[in-house]
GUDRENNU-634050 format. One record per residue (C-alpha): y, z, x; residue number from 1; residue in one letter. Coordinates in nm, 3 decimals. Last residue first. Layout:
<rec><yy>Y</yy><zz>Z</zz><xx>X</xx><num>NUM</num><residu>a</residu></rec>
...
***
This chain:
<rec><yy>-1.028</yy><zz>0.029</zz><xx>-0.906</xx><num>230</num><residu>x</residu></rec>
<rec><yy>-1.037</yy><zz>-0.335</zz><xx>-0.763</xx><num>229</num><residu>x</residu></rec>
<rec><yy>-1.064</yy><zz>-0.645</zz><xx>-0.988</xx><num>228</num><residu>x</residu></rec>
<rec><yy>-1.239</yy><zz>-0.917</zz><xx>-0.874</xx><num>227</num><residu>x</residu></rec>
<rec><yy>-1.327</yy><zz>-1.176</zz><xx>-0.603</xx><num>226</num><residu>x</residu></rec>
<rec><yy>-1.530</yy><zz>-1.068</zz><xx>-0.299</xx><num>225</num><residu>x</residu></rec>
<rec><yy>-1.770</yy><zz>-1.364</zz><xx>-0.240</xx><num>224</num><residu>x</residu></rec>
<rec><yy>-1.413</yy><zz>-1.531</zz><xx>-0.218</xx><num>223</num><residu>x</residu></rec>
<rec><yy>-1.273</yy><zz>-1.357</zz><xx>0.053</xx><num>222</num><residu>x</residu></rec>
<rec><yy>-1.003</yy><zz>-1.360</zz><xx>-0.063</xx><num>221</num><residu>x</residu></rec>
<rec><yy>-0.880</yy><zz>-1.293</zz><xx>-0.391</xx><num>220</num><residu>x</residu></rec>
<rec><yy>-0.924</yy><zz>-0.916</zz><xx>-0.464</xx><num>219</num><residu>x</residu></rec>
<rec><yy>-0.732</yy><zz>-0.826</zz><xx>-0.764</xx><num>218</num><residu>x</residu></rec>
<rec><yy>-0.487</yy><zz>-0.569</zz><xx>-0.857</xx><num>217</num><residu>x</residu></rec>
<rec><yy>-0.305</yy><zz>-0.407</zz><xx>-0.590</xx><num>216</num><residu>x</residu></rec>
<rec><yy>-0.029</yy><zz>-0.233</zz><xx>-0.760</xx><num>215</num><residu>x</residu></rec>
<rec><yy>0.347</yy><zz>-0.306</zz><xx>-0.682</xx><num>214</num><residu>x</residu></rec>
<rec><yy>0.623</yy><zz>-0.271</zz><xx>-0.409</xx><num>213</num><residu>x</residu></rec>
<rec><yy>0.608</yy><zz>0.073</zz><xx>-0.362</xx><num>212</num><residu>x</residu></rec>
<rec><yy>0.899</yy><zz>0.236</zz><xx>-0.116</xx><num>211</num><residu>x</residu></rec>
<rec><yy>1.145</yy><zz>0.247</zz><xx>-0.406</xx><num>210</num><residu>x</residu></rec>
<rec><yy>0.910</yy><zz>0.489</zz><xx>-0.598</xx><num>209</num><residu>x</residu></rec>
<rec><yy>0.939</yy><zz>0.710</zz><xx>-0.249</xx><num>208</num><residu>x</residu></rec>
<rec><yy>0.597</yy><zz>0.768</zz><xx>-0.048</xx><num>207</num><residu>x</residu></rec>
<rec><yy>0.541</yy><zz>1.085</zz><xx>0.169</xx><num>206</num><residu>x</residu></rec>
<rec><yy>0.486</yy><zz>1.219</zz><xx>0.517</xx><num>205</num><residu>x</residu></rec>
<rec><yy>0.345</yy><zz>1.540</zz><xx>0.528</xx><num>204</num><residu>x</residu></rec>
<rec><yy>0.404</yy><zz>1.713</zz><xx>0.878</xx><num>203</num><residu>x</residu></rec>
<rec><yy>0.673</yy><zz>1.918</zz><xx>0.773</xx><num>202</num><residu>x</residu></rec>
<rec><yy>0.529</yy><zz>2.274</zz><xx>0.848</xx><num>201</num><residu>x</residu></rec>
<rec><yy>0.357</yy><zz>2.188</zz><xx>1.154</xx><num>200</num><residu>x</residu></rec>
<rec><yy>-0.063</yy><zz>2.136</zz><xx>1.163</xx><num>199</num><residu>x</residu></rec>
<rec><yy>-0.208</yy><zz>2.373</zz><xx>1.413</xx><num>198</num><residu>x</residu></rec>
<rec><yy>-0.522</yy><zz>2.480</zz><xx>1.216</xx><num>197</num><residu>x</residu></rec>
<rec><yy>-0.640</yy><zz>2.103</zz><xx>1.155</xx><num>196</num><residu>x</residu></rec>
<rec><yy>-0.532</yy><zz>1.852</zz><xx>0.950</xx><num>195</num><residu>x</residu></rec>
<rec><yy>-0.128</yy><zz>1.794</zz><xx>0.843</xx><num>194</num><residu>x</residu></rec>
<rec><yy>-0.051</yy><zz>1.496</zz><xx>1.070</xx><num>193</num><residu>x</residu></rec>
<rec><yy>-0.288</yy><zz>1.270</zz><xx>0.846</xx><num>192</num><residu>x</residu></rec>
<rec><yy>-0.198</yy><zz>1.400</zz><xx>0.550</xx><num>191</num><residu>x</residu></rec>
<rec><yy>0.059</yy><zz>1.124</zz><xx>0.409</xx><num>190</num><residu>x</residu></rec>
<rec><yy>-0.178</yy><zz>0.850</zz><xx>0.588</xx><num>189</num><residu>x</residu></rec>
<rec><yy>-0.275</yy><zz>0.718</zz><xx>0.917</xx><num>188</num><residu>x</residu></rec>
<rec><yy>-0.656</yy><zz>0.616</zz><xx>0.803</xx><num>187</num><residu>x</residu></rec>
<rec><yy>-0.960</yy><zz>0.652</zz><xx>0.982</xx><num>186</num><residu>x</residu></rec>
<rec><yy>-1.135</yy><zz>0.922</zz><xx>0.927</xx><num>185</num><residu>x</residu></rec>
<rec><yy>-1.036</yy><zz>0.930</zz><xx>0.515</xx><num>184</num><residu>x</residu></rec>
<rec><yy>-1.163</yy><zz>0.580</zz><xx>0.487</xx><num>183</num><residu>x</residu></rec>
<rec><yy>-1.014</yy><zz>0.545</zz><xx>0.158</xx><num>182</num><residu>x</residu></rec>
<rec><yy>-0.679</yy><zz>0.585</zz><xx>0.268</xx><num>181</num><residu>x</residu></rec>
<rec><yy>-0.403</yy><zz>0.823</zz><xx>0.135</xx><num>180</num><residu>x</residu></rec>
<rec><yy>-0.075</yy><zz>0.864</zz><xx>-0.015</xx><num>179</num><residu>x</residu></rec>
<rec><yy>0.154</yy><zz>1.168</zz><xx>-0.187</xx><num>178</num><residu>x</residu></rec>
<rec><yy>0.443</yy><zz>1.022</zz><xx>-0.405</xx><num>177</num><residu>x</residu></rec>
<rec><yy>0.758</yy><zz>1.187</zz><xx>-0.340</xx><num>176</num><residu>x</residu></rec>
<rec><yy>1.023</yy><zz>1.093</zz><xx>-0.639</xx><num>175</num><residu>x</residu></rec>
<rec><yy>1.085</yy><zz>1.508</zz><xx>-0.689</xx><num>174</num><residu>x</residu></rec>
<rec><yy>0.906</yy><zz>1.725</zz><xx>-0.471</xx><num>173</num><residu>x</residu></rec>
<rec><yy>0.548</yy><zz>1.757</zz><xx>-0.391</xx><num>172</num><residu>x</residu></rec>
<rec><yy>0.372</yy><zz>2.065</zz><xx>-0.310</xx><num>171</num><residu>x</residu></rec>
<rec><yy>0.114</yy><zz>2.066</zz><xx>-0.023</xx><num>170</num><residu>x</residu></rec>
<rec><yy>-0.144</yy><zz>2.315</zz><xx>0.048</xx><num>169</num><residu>x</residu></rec>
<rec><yy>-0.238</yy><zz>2.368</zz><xx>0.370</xx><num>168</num><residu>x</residu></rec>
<rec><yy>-0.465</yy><zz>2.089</zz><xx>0.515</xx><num>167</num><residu>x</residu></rec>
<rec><yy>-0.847</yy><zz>2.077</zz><xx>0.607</xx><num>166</num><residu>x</residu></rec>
<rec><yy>-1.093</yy><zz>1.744</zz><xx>0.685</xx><num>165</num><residu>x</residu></rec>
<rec><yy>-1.013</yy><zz>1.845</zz><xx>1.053</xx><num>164</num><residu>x</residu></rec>
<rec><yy>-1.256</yy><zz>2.112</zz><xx>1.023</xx><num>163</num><residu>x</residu></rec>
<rec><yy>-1.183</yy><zz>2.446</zz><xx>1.147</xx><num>162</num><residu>x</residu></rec>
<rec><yy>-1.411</yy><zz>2.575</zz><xx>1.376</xx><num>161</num><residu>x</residu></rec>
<rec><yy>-1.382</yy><zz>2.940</zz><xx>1.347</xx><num>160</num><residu>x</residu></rec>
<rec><yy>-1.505</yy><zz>2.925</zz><xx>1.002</xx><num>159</num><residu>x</residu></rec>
<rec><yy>-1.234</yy><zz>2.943</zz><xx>0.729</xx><num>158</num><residu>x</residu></rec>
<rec><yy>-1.169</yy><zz>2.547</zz><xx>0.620</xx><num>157</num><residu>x</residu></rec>
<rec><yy>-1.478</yy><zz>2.390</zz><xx>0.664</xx><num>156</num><residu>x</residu></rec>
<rec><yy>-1.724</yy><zz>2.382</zz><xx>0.993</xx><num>155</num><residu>x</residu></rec>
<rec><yy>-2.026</yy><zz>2.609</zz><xx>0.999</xx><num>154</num><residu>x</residu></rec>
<rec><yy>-2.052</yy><zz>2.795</zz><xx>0.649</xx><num>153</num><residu>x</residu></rec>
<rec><yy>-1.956</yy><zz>2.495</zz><xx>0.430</xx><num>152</num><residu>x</residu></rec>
<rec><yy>-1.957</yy><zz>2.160</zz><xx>0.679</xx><num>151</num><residu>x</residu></rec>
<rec><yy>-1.697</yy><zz>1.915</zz><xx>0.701</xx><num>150</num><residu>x</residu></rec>
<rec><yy>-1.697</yy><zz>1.592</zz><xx>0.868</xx><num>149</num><residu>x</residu></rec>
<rec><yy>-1.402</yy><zz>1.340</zz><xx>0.799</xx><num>148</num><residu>x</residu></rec>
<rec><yy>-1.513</yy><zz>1.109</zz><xx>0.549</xx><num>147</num><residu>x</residu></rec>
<rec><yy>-1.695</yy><zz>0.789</zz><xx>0.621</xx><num>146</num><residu>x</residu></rec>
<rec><yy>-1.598</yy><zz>0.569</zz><xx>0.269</xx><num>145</num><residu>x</residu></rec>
<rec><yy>-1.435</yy><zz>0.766</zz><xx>0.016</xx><num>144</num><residu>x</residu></rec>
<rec><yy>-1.499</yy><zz>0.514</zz><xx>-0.347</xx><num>143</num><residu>x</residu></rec>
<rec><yy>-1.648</yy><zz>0.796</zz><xx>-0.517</xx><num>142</num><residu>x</residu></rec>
<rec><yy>-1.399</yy><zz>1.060</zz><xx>-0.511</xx><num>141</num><residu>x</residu></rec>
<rec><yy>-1.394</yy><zz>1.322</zz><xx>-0.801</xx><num>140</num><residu>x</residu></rec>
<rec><yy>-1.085</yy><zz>1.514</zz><xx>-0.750</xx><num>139</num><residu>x</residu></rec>
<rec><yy>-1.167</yy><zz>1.897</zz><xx>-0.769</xx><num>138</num><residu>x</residu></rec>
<rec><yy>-0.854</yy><zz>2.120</zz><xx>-0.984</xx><num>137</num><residu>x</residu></rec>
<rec><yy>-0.634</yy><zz>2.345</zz><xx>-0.829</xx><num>136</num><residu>x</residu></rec>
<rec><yy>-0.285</yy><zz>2.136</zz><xx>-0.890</xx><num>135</num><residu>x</residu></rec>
<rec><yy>-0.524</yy><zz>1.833</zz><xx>-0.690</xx><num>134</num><residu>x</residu></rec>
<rec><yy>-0.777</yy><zz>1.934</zz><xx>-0.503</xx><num>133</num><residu>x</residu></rec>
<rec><yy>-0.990</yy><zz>1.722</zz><xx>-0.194</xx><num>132</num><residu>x</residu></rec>
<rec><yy>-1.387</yy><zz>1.808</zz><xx>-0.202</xx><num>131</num><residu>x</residu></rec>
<rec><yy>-1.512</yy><zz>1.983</zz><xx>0.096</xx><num>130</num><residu>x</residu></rec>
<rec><yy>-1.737</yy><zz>2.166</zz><xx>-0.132</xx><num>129</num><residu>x</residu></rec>
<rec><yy>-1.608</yy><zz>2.506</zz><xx>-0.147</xx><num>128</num><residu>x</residu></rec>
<rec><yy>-1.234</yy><zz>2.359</zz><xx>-0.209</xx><num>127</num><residu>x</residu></rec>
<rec><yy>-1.083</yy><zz>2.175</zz><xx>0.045</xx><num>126</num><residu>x</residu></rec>
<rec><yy>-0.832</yy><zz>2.050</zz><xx>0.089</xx><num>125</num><residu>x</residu></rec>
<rec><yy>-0.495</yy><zz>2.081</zz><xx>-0.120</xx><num>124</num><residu>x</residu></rec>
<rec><yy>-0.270</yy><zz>1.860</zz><xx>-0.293</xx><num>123</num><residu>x</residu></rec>
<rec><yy>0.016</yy><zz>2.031</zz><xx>-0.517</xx><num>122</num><residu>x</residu></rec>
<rec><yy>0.143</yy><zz>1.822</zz><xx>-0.810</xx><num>121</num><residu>x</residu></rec>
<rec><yy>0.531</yy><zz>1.810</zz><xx>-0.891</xx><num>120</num><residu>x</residu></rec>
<rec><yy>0.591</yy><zz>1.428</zz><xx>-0.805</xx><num>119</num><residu>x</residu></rec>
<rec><yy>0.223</yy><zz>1.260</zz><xx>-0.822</xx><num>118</num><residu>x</residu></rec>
<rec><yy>-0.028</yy><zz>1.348</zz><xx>-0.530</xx><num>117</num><residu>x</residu></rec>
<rec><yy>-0.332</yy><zz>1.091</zz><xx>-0.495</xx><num>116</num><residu>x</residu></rec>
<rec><yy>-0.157</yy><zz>0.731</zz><xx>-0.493</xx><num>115</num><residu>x</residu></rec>
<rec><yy>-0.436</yy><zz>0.502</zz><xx>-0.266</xx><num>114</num><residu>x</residu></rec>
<rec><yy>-0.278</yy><zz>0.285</zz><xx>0.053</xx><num>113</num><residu>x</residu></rec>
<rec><yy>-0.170</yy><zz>-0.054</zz><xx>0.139</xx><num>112</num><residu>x</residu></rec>
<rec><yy>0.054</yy><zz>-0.051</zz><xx>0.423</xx><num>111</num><residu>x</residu></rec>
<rec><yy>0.372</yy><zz>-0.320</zz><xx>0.388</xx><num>110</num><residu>x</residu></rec>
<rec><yy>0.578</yy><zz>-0.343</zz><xx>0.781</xx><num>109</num><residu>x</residu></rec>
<rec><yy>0.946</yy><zz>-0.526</zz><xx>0.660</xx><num>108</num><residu>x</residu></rec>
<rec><yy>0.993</yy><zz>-0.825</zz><xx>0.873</xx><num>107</num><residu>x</residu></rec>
<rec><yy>0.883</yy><zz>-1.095</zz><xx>0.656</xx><num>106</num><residu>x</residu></rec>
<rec><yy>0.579</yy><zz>-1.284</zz><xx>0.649</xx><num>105</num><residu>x</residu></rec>
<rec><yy>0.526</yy><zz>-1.625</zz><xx>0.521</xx><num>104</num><residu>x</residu></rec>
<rec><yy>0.704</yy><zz>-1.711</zz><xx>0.152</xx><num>103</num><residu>x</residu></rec>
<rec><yy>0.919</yy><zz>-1.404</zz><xx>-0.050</xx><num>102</num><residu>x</residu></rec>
<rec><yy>1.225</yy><zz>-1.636</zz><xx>0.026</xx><num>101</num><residu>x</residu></rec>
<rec><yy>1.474</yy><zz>-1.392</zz><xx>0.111</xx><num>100</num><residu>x</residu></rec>
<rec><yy>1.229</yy><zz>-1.120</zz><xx>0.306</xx><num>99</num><residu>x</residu></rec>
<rec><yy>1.037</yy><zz>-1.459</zz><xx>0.461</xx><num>98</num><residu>x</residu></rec>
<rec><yy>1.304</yy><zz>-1.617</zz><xx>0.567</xx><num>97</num><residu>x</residu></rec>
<rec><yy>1.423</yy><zz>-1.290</zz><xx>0.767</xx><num>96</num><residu>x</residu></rec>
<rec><yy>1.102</yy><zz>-1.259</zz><xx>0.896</xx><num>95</num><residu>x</residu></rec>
<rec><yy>1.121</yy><zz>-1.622</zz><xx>1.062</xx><num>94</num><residu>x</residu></rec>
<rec><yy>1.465</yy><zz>-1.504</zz><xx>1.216</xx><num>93</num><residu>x</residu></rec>
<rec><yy>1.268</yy><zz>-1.187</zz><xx>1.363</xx><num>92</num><residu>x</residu></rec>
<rec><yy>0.954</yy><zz>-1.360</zz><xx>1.474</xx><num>91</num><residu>x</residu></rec>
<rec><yy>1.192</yy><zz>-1.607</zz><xx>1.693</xx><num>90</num><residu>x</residu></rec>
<rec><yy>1.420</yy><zz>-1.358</zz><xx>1.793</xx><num>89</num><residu>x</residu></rec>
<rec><yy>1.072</yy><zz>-1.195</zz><xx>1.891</xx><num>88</num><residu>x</residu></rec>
<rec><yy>0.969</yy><zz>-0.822</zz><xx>1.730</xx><num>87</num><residu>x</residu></rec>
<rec><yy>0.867</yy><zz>-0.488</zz><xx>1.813</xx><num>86</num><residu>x</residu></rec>
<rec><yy>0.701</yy><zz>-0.298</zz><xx>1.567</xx><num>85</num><residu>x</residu></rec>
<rec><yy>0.883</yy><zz>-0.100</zz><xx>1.339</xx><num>84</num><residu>x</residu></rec>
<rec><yy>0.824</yy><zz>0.296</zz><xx>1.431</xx><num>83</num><residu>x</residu></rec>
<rec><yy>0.721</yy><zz>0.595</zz><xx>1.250</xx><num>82</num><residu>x</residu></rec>
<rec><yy>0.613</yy><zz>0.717</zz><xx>0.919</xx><num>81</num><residu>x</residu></rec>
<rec><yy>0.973</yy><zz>0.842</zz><xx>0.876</xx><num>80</num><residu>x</residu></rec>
<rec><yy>1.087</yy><zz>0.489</zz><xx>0.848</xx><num>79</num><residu>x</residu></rec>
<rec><yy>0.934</yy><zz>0.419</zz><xx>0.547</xx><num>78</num><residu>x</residu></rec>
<rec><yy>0.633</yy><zz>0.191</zz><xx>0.522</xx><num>77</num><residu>x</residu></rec>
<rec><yy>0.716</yy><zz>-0.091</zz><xx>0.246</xx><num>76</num><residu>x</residu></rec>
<rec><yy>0.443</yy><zz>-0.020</zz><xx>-0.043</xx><num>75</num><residu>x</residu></rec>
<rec><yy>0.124</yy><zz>-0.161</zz><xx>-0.149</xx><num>74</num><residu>x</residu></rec>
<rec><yy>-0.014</yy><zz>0.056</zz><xx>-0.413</xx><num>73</num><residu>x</residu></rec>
<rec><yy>-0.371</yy><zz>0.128</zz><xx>-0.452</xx><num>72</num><residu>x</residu></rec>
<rec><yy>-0.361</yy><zz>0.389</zz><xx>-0.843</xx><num>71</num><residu>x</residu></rec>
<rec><yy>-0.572</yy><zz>0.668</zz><xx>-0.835</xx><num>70</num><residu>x</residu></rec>
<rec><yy>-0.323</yy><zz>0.926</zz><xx>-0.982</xx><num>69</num><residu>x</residu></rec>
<rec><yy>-0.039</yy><zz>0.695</zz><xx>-1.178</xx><num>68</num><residu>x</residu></rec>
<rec><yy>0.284</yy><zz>0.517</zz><xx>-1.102</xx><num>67</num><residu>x</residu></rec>
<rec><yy>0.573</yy><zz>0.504</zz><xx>-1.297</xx><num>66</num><residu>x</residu></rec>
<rec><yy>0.607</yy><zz>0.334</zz><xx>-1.640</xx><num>65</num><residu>x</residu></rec>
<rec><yy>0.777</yy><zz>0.068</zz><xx>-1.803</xx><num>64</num><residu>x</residu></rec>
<rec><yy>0.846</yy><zz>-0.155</zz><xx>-1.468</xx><num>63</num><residu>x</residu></rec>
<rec><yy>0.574</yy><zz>0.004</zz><xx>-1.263</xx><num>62</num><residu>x</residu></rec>
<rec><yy>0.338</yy><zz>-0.299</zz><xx>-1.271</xx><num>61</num><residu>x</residu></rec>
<rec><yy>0.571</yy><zz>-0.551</zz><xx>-1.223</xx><num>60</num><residu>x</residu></rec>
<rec><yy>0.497</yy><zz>-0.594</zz><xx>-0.855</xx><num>59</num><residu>x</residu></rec>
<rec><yy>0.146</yy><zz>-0.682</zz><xx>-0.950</xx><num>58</num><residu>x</residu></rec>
<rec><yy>-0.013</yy><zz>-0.691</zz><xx>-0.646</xx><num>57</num><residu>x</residu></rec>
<rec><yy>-0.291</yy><zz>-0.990</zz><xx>-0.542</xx><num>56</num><residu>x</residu></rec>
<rec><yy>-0.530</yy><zz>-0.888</zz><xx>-0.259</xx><num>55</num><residu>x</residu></rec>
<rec><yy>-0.605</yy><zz>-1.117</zz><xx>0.074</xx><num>54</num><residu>x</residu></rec>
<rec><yy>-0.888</yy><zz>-0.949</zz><xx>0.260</xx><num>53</num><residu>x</residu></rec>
<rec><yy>-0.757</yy><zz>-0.966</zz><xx>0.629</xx><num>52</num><residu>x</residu></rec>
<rec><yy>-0.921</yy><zz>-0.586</zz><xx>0.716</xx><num>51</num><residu>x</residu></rec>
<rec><yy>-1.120</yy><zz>-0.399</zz><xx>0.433</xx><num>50</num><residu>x</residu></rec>
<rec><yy>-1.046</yy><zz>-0.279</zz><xx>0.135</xx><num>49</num><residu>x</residu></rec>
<rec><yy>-1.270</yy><zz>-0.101</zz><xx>-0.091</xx><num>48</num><residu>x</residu></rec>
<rec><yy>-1.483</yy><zz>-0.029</zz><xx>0.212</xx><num>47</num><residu>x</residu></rec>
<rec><yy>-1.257</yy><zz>0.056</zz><xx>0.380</xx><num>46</num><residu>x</residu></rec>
<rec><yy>-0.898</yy><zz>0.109</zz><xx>0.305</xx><num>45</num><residu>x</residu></rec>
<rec><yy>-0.798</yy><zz>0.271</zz><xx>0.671</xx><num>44</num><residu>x</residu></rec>
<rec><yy>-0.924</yy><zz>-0.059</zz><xx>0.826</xx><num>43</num><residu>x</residu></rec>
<rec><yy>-0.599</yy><zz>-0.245</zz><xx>0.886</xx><num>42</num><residu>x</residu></rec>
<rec><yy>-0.396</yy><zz>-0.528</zz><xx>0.778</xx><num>41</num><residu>x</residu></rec>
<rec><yy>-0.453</yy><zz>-0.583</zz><xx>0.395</xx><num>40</num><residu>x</residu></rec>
<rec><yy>-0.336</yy><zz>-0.905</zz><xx>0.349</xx><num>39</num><residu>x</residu></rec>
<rec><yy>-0.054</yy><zz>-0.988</zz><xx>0.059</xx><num>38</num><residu>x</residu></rec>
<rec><yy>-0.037</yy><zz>-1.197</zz><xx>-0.233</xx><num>37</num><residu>x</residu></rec>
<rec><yy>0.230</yy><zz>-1.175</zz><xx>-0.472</xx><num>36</num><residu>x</residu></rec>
<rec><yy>0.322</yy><zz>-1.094</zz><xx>-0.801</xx><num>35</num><residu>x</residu></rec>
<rec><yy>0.572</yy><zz>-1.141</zz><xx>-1.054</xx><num>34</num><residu>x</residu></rec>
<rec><yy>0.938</yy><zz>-1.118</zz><xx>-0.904</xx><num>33</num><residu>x</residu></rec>
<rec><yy>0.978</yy><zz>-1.198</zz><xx>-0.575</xx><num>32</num><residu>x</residu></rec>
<rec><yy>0.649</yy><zz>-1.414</zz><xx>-0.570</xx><num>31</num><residu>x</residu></rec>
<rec><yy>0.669</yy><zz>-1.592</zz><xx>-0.852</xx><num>30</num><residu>x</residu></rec>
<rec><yy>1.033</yy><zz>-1.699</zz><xx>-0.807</xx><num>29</num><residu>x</residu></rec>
<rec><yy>0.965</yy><zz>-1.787</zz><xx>-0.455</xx><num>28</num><residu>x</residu></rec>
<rec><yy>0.654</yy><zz>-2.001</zz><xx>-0.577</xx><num>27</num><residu>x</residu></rec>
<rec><yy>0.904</yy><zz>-2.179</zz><xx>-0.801</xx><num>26</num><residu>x</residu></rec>
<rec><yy>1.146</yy><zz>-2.250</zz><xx>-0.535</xx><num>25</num><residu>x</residu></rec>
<rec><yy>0.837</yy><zz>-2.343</zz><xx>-0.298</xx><num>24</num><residu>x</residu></rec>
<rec><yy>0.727</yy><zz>-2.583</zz><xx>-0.550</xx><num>23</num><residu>x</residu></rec>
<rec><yy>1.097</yy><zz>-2.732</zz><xx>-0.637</xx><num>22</num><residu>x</residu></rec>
<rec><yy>1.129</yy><zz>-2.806</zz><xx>-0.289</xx><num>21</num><residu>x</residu></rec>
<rec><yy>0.787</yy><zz>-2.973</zz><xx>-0.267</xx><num>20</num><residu>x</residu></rec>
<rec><yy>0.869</yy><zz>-3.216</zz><xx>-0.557</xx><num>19</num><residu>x</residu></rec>
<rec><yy>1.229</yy><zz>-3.228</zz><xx>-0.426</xx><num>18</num><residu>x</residu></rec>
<rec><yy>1.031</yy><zz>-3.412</zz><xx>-0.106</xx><num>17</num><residu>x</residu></rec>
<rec><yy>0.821</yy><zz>-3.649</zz><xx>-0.321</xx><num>16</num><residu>x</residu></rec>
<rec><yy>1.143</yy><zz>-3.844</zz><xx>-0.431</xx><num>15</num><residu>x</residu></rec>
<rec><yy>1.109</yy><zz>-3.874</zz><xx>-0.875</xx><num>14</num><residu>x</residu></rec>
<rec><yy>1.370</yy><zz>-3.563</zz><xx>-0.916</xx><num>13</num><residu>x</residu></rec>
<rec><yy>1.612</yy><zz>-3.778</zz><xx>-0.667</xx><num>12</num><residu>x</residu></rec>
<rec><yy>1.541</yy><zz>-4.096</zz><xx>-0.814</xx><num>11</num><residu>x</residu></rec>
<rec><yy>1.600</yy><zz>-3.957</zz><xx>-1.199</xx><num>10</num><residu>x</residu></rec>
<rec><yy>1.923</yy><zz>-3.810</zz><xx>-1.050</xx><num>9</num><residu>x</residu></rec>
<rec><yy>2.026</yy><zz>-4.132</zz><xx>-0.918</xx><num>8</num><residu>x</residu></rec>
<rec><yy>1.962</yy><zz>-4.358</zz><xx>-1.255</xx><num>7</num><residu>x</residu></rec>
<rec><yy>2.175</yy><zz>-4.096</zz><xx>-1.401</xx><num>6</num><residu>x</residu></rec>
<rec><yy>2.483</yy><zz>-4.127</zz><xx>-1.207</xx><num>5</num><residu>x</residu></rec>
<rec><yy>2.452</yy><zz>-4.526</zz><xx>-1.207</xx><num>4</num><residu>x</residu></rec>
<rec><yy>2.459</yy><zz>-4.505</zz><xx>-1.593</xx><num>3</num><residu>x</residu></rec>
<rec><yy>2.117</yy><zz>-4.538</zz><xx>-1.779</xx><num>2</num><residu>x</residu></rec>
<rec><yy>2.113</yy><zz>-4.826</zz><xx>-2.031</xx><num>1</num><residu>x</residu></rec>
***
């Protein structure tokens, strides 16, 4: 015979609202620590990525090893890369739910964005081609979607028209990860400050290993989507 005690917490685990509590705790869980869905929320991923497609990251991806060349990270954006936007009370309070909870949006901005430059490599464009260099060697790029023009003889990186495709070499230092977009035109990455003959000395902006959250690793929504993304 159950005691009193007993027959209460069997009525408490049976009531449909501890169902939904112990959902969302378990969700939490899966989403703090495993993986977790996110939407991409601008362009400068197309046409890998393109705006509100939901993609899974593994956020345990980097846990034995660091990053690699090639890899679409979703990281928090560091301050350096400019401004939080503004926020409600409302908005703010409901972020803060979401940072301890890991369910509904938080207040910390995530970009989603490709690794190119590792810690110690030197990035570079362009070489005779207009193709992008990494530690002097051409990276081949098939997944660049509406480039920035660039034109051997008439507009590269020596004619009098520069092309805005061009940066100065840039040599990474220790835990600085070097990020871009897919749709090089459009995309407010590491490099975008650094194109063009009147680039400043410090415009790179780069990626700590505490800014990544995870690797993107599946494309869930939309649905005619679905699958793995390289």
């Amino acid at each position: 015979m159950l005691s009193k005690a007993a027959g209460r917490r069997r009525r408490l685990f049976r009531a449909p609202w501890m169902h939904v509590v112990l959902a969302l705790v378990v969700v939490a869980l899966v989403q703090g620590l495993f993986v977790k869905v996110y939407q991409v929320p601008s362009g400068s991923m197309e046409q890998t990525l393109n705006v509100g497609d939901r993609i899974l990251v593994n956020r345990t991806a980097y846990a034995s090893a660091g990053p690699v060349r090639g890899d679409v990270v979703v990281f928090g954006k560091p301050v350096s890369w400019g401004p939080a936007p503004e926020r409600g009370s409302v908005r703010t309070a409901l972020g803060w739910i979401g940072e301890v909870t890991s369910i509904g949006p938080g207040n910390t901005e995530y970009l989603v964005k490709r690794i190119i430059g590792l810690p110690g490599d030197t990035v570079a464009c362009c070489g005779i081609g207009g193709q992008l260099q990494v530690n002097g060697a051409v990276v081949a790029e098939s997944y660049i979607y509406q480039d920035v023009p660039f034109r051997s003889g008439s507009v590269d990186c020596s004619t009098a028209v520069k092309s805005q495709r061009c940066f100065n070499p840039i040599r990474l230092g220790e835990d600085q990860y070097l990020v871009m977009g897919d749709h090089r035109s459009n995309s407010g990455d590491s490099v975008a400050a650094c194109r063009g003959a009147a680039a400043a000395a410090d415009c790179v902006k780069t990626v700590q290993r505490a800014d990544i959250t995870g690797r993107v690793e599946w494309l869930v929504f939309p649905v005619d989507k679905w699958g793995g993304i390289k």
